[in-house]
ROZA-695895 format. One line per 5 residues: number of its first residue (from 1); their letters; for each residue y, x, z of N, C-alpha, C. Coordinates in steps of 0.001 Angstrom, whole numbers, plus 524288, in hexadecimal, padded with zeros to 5 digits. Layout:
<recs>
NUM) a) Y X Z Y X Z Y X Z ~ ... .
</recs>
This chain:
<recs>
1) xxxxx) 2BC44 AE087 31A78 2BB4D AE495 31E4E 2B9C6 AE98B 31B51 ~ 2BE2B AEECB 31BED 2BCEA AF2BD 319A3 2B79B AF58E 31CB6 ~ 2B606 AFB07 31B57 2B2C3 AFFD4 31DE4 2B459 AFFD0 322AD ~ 2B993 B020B 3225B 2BCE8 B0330 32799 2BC4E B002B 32CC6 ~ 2BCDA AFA84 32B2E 2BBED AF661 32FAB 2B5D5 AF697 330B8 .
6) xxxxx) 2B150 AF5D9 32C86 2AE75 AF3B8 32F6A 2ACB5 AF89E 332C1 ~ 2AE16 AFE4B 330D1 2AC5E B0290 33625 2ADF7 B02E8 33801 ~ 2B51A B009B 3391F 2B50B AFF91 33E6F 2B421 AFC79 3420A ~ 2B1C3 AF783 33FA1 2ADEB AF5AB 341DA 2A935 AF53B 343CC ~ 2A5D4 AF905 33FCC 2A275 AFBF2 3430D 2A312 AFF41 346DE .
11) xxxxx) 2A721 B0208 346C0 2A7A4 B06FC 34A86 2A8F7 B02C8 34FE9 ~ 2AC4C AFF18 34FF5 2ACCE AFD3D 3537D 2A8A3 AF933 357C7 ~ 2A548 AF894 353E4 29F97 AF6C3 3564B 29CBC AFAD4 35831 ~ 29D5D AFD98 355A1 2997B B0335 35763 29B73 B0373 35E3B ~ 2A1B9 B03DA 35D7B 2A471 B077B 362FE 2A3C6 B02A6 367B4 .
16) xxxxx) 2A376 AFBD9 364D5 2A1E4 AF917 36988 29C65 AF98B 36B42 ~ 298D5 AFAD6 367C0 29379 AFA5B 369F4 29069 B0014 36CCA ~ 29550 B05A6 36C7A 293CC B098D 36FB5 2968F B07B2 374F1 ~ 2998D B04E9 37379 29B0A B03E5 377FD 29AC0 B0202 37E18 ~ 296E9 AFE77 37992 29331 AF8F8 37BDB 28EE4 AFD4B 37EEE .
21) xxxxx) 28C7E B0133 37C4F 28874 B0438 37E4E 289C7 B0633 38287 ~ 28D80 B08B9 382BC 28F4B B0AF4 3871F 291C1 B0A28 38B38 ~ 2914D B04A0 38B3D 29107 B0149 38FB4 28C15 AFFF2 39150 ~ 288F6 AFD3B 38E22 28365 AFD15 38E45 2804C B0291 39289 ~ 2821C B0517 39064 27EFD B0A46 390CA 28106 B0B69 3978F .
26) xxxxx) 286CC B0A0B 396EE 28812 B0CDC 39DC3 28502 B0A04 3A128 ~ 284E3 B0403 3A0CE 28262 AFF1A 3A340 27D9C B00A1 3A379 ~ 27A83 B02F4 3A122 274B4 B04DA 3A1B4 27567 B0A5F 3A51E ~ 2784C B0E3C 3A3F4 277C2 B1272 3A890 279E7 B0E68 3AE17 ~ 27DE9 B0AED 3ADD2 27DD4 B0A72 3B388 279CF B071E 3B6CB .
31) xxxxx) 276F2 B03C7 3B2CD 2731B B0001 3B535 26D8A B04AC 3B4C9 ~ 26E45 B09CC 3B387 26856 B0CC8 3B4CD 26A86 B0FD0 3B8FC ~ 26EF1 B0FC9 3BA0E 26FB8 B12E0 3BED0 26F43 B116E 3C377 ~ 26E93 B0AFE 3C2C1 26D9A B09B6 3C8E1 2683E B08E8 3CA91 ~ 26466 B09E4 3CDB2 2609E B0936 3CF66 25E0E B04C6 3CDBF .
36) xxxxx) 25746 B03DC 3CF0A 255E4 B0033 3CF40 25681 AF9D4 3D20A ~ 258F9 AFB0B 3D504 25B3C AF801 3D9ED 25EA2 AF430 3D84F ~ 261B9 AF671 3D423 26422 AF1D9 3D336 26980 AF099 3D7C8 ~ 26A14 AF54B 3DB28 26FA6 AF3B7 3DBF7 273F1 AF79D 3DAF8 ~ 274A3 AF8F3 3D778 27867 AFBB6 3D439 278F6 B0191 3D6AF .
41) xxxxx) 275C1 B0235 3D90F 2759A B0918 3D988 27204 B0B9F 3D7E3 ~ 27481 B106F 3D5D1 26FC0 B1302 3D30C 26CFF B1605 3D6CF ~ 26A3D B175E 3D52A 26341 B196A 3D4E7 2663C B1DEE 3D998 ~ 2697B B231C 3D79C 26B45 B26EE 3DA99 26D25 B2619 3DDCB ~ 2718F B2173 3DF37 2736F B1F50 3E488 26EE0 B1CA8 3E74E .
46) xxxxx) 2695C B19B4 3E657 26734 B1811 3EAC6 262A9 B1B82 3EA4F ~ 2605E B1FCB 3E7BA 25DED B233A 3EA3D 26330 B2A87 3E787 ~ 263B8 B2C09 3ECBB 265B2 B2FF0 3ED44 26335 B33AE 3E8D8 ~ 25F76 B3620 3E810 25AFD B3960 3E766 25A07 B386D 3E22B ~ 25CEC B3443 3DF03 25C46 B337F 3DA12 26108 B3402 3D6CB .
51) xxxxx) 2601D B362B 3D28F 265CB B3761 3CF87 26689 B33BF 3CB6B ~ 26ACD B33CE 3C9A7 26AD3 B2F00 3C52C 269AB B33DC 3C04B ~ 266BE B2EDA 3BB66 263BE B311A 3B770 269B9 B33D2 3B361 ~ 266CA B39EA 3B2E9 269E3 B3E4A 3B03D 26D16 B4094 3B405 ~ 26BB7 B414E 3B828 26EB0 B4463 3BBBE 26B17 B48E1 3BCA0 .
56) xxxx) 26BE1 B4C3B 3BF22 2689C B5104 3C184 2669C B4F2C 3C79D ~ 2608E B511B 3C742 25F96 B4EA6 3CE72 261E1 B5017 3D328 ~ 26167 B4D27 3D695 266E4 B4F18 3DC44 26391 B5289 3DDC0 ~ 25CB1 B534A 3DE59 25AD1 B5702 3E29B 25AFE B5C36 3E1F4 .
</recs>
């Protein structure tokens, strides 16, 4: 196994495990977007009056 291979073997671990994150990562914004409740709506759909986090306020 030359240089060549084993970085592209690294590079190619690298690109599965950002990958991996950024799946990770969406799965966490969508499970904080839903309320405490626990039935898959977020926070802004069951109270009106609340915005989802990084938005600007509705009032």
């Amino acid at each position: 196994m030359n240089l060549d291979d084993i970085l592209n073997a690294i590079s190619a671990l690298a690109s599965v495990g950002s990958l991996a994150l950024q799946i990770i990562e969406g799965r966490q914004r969508r499970t904080d977007a839903r309320d405490d409740a626990g039935d898959d709506q977020s926070a802004a759909e069951a109270d009106p009056g609340c915005s989802e986090p990084g938005s600007t306020p509705t009032q």
